[in-house]
N, C-alpha and C positions, 0 to 999 in steps of 0.2 A: 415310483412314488404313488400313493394311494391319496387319489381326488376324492372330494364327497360325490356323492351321487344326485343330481340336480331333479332326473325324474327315470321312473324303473316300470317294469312290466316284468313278474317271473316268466312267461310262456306259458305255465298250469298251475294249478294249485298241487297240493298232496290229497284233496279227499278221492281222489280214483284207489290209493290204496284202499280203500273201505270195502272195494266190491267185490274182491275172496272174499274177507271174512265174512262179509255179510251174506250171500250167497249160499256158505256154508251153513252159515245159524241159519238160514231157512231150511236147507236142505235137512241138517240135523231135525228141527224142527215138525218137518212134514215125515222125518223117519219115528222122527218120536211118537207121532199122533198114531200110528200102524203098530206102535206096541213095541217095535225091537230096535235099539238104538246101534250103531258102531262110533262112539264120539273120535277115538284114535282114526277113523278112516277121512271124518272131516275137517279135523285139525289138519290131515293131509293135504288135503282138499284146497282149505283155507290158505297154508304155504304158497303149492303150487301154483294158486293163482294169484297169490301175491308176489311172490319173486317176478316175473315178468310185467307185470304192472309195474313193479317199481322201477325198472329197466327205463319201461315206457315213460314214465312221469319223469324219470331223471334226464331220460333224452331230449324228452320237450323242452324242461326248464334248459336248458342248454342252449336248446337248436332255437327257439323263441323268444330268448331274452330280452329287453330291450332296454339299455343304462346311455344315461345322458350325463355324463360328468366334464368340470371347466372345460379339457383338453381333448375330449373324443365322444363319438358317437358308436356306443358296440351294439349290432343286431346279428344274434347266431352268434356263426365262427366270425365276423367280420370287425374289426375294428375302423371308424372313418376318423382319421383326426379332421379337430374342425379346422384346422389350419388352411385344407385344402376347400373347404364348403365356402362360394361364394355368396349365397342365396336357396332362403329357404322360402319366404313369402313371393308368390307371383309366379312363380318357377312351374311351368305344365307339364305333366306327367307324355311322355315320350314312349311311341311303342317300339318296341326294345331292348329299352333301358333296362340296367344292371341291377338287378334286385339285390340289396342289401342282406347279407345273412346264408349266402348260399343257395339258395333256393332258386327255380326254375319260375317261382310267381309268389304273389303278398301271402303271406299264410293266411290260412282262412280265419275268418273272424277281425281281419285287421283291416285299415282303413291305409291308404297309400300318403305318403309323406314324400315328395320328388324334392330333390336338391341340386341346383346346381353348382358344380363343383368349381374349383378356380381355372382349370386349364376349359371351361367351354363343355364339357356334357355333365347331363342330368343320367343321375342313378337317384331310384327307389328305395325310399325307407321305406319303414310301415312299424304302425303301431295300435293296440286296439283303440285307444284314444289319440287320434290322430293331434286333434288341434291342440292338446295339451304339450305332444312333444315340439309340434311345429311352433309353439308359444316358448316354450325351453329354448329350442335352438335360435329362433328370433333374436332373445333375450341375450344371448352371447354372442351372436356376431353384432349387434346393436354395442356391444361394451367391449366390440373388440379392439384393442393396442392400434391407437391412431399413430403409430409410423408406420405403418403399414401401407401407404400408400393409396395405389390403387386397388387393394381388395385384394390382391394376389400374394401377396406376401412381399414383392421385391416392389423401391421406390424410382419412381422414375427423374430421371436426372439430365 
């Protein structure tokens, strides 16, 4: 079923495609100013360095992503339902702790997001605007399904 998206981060934009062709147009450029042109050798040029930038930009938006929708928390390859997130405010980042997304550490440029989960540890979100998604996910366990108990999902009886 397709949730709306509460809050998003792509991981990169698309303008790093820009820097074959541009590269190119200089180089054209600086061939041009010397008198003899090869434009078919820069249109090469331009390709080449575009196809693996694109590689790149497409693996970032991937591996970086970050979607906050009703039912889950995806960072990378990772999906966290919230079902399991006990706590996102107050919760201190733990050295350790299970970085969200695959990754060995926060991706650079992000800010750490700790949560702790319903069975007792805290694993690492992250996000470039950290307190935006920590305000997101707040926001939903704050409205979350009062039979629920005690926070874990099962009621005690």
């Amino acid at each position: 079923m397709d949730q709306p998206t509460l809050y998003a981060e792509p991981g990169t934009s698309w303008w790093p495609l820009l820097w074959g062709p541009v590269f190119a147009l200089l180089g054209f450029g600086v061939e041009a100013l010397t008198g003899s042109t090869r434009p078919l050798l820069w249109l090469l040029v331009a390709l080449l360095l575009l196809l693996p930038t694109a590689l790149w930009v497409q693996g970032r938006r991937r591996l970086y992503a970050v979607r906050l929708t009703p039912v889950a928390l995806h960072q990378g390859r990772d999906e966290l339902p919230l079902r399991d997130v006990e706590a996102v405010d107050g919760v201190e980042p733990r050295a350790g702790a299970k970085v969200l997304g695959g990754g060995w550490s926060l991706p650079r440029g992000t800010e750490a997001v700790p949560l702790r989960l319903t069975d007792g540890t805290v694993v690492m979100g992250w996000a470039r605007d950290a307190d935006a998604l920590r305000a997101g996910i707040g926001k939903l366990l704050t409205h979350r399904d009062p039979g629920r108990g005690d926070g874990r999902g099962a009621t005690r009886g």
